[in-house]
KOLKOL-564323 format. One record per residue: residue number from 1; residue in three letters; chain; x, y, z of N, C-alpha, C, CB in turn. Coordinates in steps of 0.001 Angstrom, whole numbers, always signed. Glycine has a CB too. Example, Ala and Ser with C-alpha at 12.3 -4.5 7.8 and 13.67 -1.06 7.14 Angstrom:
2
nr, rest, kette, n_x, n_y, n_z, ca_x, ca_y, ca_z, c_x, c_y, c_z, cb_x, cb_y, cb_z
1, ALA, A, +13190, -5690, +7800, +12300, -4500, +7800, +13200, -3300, +7800, +11308, -4473, +9046
2, SER, A, +12850, -2250, +7080, +13670, -1060, +7140, +12900, +30, +7870, +14084, -598, +5725
***
This chain:
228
nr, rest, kette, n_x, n_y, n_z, ca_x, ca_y, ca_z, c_x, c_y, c_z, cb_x, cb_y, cb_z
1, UNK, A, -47148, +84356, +45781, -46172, +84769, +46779, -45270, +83605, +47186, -46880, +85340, +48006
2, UNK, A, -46175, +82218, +47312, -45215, +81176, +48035, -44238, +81243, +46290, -46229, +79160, +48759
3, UNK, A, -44485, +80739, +45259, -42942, +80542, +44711, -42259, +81672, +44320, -42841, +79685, +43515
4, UNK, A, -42844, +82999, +44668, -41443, +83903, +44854, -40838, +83490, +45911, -41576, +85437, +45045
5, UNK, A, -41413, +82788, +47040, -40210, +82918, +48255, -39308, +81548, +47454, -40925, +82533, +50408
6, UNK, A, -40272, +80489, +47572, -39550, +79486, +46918, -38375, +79622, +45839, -40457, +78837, +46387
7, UNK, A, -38281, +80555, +44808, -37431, +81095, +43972, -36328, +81597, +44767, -38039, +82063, +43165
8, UNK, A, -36192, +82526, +45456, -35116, +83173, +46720, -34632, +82366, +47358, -35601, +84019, +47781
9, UNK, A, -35431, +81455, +48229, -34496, +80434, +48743, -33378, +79749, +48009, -35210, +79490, +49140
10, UNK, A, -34276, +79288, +46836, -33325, +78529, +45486, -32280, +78899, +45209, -33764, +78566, +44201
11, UNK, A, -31920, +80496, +45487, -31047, +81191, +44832, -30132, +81909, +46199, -31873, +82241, +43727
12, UNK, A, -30623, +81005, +47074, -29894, +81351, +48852, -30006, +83075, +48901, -27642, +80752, +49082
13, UNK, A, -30932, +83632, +48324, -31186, +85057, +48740, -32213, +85489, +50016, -31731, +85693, +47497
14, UNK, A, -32369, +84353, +50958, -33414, +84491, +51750, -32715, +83357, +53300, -35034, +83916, +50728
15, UNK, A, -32286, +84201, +54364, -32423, +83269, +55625, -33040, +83685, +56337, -31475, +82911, +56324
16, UNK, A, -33426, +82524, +56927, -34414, +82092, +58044, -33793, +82135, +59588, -34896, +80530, +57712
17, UNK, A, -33876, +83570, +60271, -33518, +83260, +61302, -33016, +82230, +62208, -34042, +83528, +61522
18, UNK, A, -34227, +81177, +62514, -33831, +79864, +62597, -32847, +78733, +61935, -34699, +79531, +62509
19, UNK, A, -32741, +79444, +60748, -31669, +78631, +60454, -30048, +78757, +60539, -31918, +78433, +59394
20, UNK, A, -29379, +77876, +60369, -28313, +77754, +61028, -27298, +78004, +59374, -28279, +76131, +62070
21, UNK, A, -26501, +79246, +59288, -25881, +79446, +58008, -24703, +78581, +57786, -25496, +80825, +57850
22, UNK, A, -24074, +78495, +56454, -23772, +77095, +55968, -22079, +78252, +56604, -24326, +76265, +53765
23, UNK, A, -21155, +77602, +56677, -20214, +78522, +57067, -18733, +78152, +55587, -19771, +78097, +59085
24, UNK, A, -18780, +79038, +55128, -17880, +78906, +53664, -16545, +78412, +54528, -17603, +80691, +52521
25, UNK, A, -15567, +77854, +53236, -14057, +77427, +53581, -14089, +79111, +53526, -12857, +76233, +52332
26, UNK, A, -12850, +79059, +54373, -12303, +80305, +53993, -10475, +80323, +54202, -13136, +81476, +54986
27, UNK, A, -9974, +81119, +54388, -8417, +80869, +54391, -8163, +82674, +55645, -7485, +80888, +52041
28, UNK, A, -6887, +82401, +56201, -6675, +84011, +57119, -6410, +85388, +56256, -5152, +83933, +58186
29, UNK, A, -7094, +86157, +56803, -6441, +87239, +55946, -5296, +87637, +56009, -6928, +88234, +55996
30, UNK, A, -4637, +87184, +57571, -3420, +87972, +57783, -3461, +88622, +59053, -3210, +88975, +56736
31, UNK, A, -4617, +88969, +58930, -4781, +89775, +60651, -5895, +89607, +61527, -4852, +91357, +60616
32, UNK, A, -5286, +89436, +62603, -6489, +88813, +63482, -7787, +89460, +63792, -6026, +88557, +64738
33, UNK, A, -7406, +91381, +64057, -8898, +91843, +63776, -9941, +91488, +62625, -8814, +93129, +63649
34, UNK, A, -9425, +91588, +61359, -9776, +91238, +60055, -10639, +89787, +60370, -8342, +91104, +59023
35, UNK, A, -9914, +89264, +60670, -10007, +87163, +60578, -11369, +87064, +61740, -7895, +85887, +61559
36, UNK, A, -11624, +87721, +63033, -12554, +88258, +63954, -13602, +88322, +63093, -12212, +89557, +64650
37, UNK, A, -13600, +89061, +62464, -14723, +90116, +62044, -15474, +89088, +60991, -14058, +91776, +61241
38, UNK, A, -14364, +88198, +60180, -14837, +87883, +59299, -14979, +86305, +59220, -14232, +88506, +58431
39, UNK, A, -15315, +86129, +60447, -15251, +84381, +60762, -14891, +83254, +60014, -16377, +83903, +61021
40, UNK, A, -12932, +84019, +60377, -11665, +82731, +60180, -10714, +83517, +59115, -12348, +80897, +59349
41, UNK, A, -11623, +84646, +58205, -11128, +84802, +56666, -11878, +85143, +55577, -10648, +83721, +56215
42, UNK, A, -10713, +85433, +55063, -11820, +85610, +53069, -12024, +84050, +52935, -10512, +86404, +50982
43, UNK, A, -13403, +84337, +51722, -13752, +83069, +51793, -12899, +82530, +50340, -15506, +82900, +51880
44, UNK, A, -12663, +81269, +50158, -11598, +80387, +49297, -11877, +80840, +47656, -11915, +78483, +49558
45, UNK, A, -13229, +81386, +47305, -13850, +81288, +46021, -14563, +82344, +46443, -14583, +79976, +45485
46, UNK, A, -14759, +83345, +44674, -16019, +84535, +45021, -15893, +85842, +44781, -16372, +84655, +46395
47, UNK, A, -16733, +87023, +44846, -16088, +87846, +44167, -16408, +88853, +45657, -16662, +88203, +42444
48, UNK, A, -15563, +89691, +46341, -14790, +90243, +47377, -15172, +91880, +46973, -13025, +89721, +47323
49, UNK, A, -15981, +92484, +47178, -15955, +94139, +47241, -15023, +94880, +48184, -17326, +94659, +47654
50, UNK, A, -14126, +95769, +47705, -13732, +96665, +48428, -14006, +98204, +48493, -12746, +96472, +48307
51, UNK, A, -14634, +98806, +48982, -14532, +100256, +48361, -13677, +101309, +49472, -16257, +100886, +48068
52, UNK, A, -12796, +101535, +48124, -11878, +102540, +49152, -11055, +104171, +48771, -10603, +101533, +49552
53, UNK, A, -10575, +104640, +49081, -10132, +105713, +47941, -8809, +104901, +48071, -10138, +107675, +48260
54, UNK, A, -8146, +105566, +46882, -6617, +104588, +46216, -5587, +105129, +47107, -6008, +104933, +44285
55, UNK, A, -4816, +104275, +47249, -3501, +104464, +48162, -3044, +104720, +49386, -3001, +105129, +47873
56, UNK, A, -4232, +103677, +50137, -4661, +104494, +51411, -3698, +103047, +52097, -6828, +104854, +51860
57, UNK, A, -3491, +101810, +51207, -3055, +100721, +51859, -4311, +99653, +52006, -2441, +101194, +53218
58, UNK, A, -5246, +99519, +50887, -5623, +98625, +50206, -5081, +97215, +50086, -5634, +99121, +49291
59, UNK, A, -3891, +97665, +49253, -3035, +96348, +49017, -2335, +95983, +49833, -2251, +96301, +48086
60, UNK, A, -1925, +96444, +50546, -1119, +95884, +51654, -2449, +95193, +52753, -29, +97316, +52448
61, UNK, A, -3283, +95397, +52721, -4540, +94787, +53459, -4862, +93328, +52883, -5912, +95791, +53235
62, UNK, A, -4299, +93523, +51607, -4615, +91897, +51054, -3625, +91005, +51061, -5035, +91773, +49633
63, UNK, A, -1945, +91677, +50909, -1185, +90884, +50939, -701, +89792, +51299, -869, +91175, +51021
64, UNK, A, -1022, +89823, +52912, -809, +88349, +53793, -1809, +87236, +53145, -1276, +88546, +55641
65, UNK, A, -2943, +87754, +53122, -3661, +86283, +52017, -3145, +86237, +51041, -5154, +86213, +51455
66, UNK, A, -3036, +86978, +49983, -2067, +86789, +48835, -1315, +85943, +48959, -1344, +87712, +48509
67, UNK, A, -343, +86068, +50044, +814, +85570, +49962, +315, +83961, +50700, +2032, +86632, +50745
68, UNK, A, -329, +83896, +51235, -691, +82372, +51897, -1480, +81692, +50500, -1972, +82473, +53586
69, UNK, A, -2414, +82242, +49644, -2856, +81358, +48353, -2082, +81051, +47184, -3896, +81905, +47773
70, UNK, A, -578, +81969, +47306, +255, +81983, +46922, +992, +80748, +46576, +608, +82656, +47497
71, UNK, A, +935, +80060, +48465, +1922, +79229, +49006, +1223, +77973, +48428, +2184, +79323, +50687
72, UNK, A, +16, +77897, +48269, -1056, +76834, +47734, -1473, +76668, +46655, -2056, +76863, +48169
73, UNK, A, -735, +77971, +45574, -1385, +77366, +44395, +282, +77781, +43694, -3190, +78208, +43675
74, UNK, A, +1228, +77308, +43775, +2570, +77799, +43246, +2333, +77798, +41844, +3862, +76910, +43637
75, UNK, A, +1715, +76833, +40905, +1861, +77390, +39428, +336, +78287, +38861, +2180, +75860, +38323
76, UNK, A, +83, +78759, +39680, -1133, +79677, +39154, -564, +80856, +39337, -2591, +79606, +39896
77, UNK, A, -1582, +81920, +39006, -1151, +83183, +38657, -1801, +84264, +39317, -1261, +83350, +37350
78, UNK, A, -1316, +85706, +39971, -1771, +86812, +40406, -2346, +87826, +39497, -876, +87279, +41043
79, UNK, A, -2912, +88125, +39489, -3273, +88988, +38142, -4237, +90418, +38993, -4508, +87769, +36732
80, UNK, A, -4043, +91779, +38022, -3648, +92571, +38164, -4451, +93160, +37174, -2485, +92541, +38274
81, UNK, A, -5973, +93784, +37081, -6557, +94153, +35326, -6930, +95817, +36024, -8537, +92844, +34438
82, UNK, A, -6615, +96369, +34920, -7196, +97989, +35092, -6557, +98290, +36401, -9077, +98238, +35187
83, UNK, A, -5637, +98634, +37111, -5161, +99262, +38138, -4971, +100319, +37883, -4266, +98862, +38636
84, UNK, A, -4876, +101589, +38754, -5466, +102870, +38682, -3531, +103226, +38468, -6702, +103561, +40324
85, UNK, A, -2850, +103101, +38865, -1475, +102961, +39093, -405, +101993, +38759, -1428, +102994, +40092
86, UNK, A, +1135, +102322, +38642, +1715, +101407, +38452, +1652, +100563, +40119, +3061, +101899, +37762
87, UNK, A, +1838, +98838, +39491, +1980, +97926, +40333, +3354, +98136, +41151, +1856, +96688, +39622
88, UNK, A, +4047, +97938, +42226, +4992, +98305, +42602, +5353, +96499, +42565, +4946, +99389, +43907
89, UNK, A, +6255, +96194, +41862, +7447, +94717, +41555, +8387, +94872, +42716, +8588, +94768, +39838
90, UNK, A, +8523, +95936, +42781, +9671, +95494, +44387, +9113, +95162, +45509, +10604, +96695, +45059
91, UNK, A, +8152, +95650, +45614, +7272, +95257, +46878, +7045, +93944, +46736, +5895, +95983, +47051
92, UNK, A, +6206, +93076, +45594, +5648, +92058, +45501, +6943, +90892, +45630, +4771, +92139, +44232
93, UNK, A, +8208, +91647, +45315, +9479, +90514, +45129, +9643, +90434, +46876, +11274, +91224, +44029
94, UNK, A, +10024, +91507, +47089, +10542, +91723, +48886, +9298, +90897, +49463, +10573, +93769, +49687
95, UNK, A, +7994, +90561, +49397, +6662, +89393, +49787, +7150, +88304, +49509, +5205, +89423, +48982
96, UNK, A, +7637, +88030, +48754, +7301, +86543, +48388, +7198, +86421, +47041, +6025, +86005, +48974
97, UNK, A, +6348, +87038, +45876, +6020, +86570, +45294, +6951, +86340, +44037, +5065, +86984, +45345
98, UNK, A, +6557, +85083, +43156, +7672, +84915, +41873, +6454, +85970, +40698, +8061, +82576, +41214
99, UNK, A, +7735, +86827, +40357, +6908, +87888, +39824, +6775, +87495, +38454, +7479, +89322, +39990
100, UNK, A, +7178, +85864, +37625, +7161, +85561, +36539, +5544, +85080, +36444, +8314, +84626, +36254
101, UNK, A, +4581, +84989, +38209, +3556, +84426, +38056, +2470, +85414, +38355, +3571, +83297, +38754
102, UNK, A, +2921, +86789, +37881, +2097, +87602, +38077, +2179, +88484, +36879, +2254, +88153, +39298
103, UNK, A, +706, +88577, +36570, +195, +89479, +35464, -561, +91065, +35667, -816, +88586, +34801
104, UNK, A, +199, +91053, +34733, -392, +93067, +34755, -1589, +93229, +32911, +2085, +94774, +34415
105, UNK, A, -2501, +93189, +33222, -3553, +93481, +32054, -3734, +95226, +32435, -5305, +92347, +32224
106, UNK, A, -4046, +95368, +31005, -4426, +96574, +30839, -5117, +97207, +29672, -3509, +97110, +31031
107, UNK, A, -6676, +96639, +30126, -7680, +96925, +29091, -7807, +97971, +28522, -8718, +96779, +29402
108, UNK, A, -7885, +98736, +27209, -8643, +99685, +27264, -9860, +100480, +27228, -8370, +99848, +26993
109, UNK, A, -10737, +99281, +27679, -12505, +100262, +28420, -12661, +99120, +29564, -14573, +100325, +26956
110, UNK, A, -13497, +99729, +29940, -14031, +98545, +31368, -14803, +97469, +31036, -15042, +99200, +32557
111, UNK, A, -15593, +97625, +29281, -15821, +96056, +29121, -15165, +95052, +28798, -16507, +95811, +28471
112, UNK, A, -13457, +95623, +28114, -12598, +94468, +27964, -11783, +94144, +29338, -11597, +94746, +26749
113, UNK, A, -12137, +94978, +30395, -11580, +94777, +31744, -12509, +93505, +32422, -11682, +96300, +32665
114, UNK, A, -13589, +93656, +32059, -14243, +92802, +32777, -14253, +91023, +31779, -15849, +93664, +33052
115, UNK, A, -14454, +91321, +30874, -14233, +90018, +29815, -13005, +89411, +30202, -14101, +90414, +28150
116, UNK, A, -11857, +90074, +30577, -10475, +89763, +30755, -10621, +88818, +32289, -9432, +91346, +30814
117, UNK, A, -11468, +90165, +33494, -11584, +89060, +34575, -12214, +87674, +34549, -12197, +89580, +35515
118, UNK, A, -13128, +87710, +33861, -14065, +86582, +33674, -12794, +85636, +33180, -15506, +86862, +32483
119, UNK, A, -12647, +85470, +31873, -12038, +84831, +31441, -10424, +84129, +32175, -12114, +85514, +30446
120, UNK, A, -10072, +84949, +32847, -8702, +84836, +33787, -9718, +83802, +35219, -7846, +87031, +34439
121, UNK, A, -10709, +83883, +35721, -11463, +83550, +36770, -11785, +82095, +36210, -12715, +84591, +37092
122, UNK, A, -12330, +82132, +35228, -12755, +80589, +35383, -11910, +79719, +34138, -14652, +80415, +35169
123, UNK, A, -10560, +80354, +33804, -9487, +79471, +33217, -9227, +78254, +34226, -8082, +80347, +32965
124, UNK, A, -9237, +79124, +35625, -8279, +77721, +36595, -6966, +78068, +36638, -8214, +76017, +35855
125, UNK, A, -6761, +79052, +35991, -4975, +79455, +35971, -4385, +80131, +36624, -4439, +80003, +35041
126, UNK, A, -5591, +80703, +37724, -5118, +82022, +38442, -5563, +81980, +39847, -5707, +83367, +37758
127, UNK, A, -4638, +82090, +41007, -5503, +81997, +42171, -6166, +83218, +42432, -4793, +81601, +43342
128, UNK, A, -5783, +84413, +41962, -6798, +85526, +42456, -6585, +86308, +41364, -6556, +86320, +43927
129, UNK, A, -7470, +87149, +41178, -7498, +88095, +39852, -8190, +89700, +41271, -9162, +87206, +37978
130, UNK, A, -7016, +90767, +40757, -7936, +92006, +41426, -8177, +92492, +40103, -7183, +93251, +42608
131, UNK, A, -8917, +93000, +40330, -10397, +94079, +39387, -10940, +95076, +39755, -11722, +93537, +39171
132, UNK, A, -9895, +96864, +39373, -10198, +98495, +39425, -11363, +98388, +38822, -9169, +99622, +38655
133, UNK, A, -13037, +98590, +39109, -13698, +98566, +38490, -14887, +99508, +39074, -13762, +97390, +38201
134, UNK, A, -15259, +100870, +39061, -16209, +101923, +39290, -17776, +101506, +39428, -16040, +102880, +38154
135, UNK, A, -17981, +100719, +38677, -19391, +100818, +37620, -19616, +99073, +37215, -18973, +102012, +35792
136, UNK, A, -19400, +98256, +38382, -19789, +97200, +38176, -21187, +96457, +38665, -18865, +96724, +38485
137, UNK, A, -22112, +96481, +37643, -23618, +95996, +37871, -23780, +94404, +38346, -24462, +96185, +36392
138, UNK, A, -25066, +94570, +38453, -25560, +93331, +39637, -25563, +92099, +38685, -27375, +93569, +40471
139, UNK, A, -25660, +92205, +36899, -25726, +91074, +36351, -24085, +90515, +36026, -26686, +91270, +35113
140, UNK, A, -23469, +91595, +35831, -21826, +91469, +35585, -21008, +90762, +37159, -21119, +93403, +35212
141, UNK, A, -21413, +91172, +38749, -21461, +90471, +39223, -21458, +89178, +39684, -21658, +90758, +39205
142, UNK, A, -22209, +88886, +38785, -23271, +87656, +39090, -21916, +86776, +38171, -25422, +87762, +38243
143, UNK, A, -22184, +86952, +37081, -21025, +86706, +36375, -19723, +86268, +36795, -20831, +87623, +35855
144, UNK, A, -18663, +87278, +37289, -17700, +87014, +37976, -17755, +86337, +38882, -17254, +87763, +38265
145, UNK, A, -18838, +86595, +39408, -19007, +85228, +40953, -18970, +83565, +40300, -21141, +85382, +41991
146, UNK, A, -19565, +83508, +39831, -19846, +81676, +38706, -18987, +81558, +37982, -21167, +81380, +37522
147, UNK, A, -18028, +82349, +37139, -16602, +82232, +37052, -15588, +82360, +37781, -16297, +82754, +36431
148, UNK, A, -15995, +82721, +39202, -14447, +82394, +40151, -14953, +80962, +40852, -13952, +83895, +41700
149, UNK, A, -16270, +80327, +41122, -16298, +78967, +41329, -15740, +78094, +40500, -17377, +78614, +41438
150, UNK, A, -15972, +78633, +39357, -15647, +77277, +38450, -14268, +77154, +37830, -16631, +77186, +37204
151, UNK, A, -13547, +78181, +38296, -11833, +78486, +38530, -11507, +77537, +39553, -11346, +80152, +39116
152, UNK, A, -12328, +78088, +40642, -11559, +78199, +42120, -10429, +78818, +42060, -11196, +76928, +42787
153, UNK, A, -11556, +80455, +42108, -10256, +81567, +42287, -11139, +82459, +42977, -9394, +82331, +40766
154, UNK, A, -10003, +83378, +43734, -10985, +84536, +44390, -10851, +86251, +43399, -10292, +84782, +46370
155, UNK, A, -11898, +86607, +43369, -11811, +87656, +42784, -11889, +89008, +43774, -12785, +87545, +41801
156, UNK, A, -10899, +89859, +44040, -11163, +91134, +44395, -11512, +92576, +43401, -10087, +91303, +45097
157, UNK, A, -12443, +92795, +43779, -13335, +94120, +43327, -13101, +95352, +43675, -14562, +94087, +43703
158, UNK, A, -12114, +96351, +43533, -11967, +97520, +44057, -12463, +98704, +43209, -10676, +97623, +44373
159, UNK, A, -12869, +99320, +43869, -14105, +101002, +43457, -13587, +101579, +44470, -16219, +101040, +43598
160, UNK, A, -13970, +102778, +44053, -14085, +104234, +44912, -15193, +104092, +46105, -14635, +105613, +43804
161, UNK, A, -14478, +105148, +46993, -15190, +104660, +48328, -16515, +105660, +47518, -14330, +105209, +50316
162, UNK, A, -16603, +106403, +47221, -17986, +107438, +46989, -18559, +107141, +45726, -17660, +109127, +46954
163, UNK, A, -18179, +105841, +45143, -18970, +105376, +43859, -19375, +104252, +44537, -18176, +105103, +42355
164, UNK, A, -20064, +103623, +46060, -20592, +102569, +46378, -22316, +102592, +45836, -20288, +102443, +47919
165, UNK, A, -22783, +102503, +45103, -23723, +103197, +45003, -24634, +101929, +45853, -24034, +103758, +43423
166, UNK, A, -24795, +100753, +44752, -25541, +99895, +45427, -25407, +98442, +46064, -26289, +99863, +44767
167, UNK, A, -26174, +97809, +46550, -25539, +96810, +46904, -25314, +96006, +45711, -26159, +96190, +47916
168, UNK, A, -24286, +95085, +45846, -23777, +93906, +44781, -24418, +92624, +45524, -21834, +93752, +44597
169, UNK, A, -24704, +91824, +44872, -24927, +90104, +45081, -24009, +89338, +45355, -25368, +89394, +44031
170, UNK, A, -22840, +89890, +46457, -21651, +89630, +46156, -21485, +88663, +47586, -20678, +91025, +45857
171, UNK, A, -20369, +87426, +48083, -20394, +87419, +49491, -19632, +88108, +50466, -20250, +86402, +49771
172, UNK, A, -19163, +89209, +50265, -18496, +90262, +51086, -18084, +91163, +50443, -17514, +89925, +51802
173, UNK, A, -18301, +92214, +51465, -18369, +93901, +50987, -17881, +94813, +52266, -20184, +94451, +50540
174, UNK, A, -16648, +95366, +51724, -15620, +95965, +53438, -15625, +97450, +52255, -13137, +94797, +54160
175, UNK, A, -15449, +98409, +53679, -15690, +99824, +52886, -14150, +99975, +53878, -17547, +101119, +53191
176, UNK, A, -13358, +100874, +53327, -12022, +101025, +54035, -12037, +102428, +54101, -10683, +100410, +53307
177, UNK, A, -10839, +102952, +55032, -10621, +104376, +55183, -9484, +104125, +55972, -11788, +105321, +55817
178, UNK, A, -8388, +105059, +55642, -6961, +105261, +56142, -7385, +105804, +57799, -5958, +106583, +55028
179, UNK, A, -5796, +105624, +58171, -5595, +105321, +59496, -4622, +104920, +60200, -6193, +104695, +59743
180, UNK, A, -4086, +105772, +61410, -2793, +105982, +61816, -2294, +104893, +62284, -2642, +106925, +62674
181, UNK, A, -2925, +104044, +62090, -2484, +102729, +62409, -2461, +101539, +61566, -3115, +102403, +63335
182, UNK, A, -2868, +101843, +60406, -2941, +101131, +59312, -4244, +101837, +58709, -2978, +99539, +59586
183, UNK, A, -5345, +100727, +59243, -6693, +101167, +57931, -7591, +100716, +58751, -6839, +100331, +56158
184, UNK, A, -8812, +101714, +58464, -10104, +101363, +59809, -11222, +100777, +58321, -10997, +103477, +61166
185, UNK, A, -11796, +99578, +58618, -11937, +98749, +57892, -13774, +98480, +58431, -10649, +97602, +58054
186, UNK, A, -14663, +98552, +57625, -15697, +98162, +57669, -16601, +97042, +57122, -15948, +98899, +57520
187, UNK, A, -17040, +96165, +57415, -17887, +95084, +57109, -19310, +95269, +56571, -17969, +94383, +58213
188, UNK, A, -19762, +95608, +54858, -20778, +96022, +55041, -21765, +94683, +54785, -20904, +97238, +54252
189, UNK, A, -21558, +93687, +54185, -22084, +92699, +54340, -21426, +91295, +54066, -23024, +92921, +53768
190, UNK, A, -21678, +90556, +54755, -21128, +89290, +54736, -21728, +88176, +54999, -20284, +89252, +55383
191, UNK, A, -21899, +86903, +53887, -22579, +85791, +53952, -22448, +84759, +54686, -22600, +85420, +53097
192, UNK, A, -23642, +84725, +55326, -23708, +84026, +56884, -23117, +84483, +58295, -23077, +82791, +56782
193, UNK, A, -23250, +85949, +57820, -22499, +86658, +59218, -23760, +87928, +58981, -20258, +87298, +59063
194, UNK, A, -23201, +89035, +60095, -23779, +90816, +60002, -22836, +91973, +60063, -24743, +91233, +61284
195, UNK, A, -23258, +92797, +58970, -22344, +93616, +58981, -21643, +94541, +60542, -22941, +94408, +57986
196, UNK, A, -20915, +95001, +60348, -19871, +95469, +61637, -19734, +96779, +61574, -18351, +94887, +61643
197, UNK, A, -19290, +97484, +62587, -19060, +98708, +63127, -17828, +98886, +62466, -19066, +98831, +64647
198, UNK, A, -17325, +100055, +62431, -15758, +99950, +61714, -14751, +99790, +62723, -15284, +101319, +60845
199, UNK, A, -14063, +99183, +62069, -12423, +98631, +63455, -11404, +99089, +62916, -11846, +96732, +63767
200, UNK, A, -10603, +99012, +63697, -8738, +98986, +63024, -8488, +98134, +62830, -7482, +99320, +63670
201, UNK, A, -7318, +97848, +61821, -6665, +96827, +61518, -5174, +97592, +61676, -7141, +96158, +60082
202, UNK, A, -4532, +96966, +62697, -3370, +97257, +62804, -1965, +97030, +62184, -3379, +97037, +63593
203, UNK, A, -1139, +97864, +61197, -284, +97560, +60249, +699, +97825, +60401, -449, +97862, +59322
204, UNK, A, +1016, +97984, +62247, +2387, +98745, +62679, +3431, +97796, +62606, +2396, +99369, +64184
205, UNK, A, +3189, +96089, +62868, +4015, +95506, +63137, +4768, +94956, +61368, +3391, +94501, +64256
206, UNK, A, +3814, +94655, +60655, +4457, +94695, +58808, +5180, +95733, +58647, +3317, +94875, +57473
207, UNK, A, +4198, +97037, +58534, +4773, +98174, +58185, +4883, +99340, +59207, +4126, +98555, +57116
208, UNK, A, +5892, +99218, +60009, +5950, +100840, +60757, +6454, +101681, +60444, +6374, +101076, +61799
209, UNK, A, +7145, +101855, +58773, +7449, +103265, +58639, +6398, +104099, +58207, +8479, +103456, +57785
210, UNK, A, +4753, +102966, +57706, +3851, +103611, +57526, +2645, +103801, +57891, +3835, +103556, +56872
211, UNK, A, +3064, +103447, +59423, +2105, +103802, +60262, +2850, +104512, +61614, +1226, +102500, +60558
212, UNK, A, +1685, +105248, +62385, +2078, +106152, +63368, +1531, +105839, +64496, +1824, +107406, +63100
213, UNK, A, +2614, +105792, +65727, +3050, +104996, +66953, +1684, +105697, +67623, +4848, +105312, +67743
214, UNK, A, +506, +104650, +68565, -506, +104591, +69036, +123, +105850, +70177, -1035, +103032, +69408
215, UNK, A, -365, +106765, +70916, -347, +107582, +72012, -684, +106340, +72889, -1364, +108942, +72013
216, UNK, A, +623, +106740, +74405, -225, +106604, +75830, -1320, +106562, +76254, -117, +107248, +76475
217, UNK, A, -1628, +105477, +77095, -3094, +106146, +77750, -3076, +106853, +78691, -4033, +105333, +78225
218, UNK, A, -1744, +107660, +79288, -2185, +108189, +80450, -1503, +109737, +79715, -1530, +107380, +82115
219, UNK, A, -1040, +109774, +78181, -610, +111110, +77755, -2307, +112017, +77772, +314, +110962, +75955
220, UNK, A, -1877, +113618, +78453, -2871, +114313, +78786, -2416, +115619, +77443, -2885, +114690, +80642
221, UNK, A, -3481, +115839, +76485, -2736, +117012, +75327, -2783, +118135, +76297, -3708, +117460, +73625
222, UNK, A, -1746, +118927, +75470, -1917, +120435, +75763, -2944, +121385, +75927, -1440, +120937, +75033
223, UNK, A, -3291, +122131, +76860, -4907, +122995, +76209, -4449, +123740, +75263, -5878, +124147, +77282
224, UNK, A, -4531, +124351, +74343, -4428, +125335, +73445, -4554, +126917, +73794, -5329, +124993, +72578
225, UNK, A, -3404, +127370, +73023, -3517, +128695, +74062, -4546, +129311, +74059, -2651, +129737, +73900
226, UNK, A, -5919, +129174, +73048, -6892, +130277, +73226, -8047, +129606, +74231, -7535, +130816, +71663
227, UNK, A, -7611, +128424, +74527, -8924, +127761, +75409, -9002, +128478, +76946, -8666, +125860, +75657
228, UNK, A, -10815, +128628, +76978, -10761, +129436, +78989, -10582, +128419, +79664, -12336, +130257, +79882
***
């Protein structure tokens, strides 16, 4: 029993109440609920779970970091593998970004999707690589994680919110869901922190044509005509 624990520790899969967690670099996401929740930021290196359904404003949830690792790594590259959709280039130009440093891959199965991330992750050539990926296991994981250290790149992971099946070995895992105010955003686990209740993240002030203006607190609704 003692060198199974001994093994876990080794492999930082085991804290000790008492102990005091190591606290990662991290960089802002962009928004201060977000940055709250997630003490300071995404972290600098690593592979990032999202599970969400598509087009709910995902990407626009990542953008402001995007655009700040952007500002820090000017000749590296954005990259873009298996996206469920076309990338929108006007958007990314109207951000900021030089769209000569952004790549669009497009595997055709999910094991040359994932060979592609790996390989893009620990070139060093890329500050972030996102990755559409359903059906990504705990050893393939593992994988992408030790190739975005040895990049120093961050990897984002996006799945379907109803294909979460299990946990990943990953250091953060946010489950998302749309919302009249942007996107109500959940924390399901995070290294050297505890997961969170779900919050808003508010997206009125970036984007208000696509979000919808908060109600009064003192507006009272209508009763409905069939109510006694």
């Amino acid at each position: 029993m003692n060198k199974l624990i001994d093994l876990l520790q080794h492999q930082n899969l085991i804290w000790a109440g008492k102990a005091t967690p190591s606290t990662p670099n991290v960089t802002s996401s962009g928004f201060s609920a977000l940055d709250e929740q997630l003490g300071g930021g995404f972290p600098d290196h690593g592979v990032i779970e999202i599970a969400s359904d598509t087009g709910i404003g995902e990407i626009r949830l990542l953008l402001p970091h995007l655009q700040q690792r952007q500002q820090l790594h000017r000749q590296r590259l954005l990259v873009f593998i298996a996206a469920p959709g076309q990338i929108n280039g006007q958007l990314l130009s109207a951000s900021g970004f030089n769209l000569k440093q952004v790549l669009l891959i497009s595997p055709s199965s999910p094991k040359e999707a994932l060979w592609a991330s790996e390989q893009c992750l620990k070139s060093g050539a890329c500050y972030a690589v996102m990755l559409w990926s359903n059906r990504l296991e705990i050893h393939q994981a593992k994988r992408l994680q030790l190739a975005s250290e040895t990049g120093d790149s961050i990897q984002f992971v996006l799945k379907r919110q109803r294909l979460n099946r299990i946990s990943l070995p990953v250091p953060l895992s946010l489950s998302c869901a749309p919302h009249q105010q942007g996107i109500e955003v959940t924390v399901n686990k995070r290294k050297g922190g505890w997961p969170s209740q779900p919050f808003t993240v508010n997206m009125s002030e970036q984007w208000p044509a696509l979000t919808t203006a908060s109600l009064p607190d003192n507006l009272i609704p209508f009763p409905h005509a069939n109510a006694v």
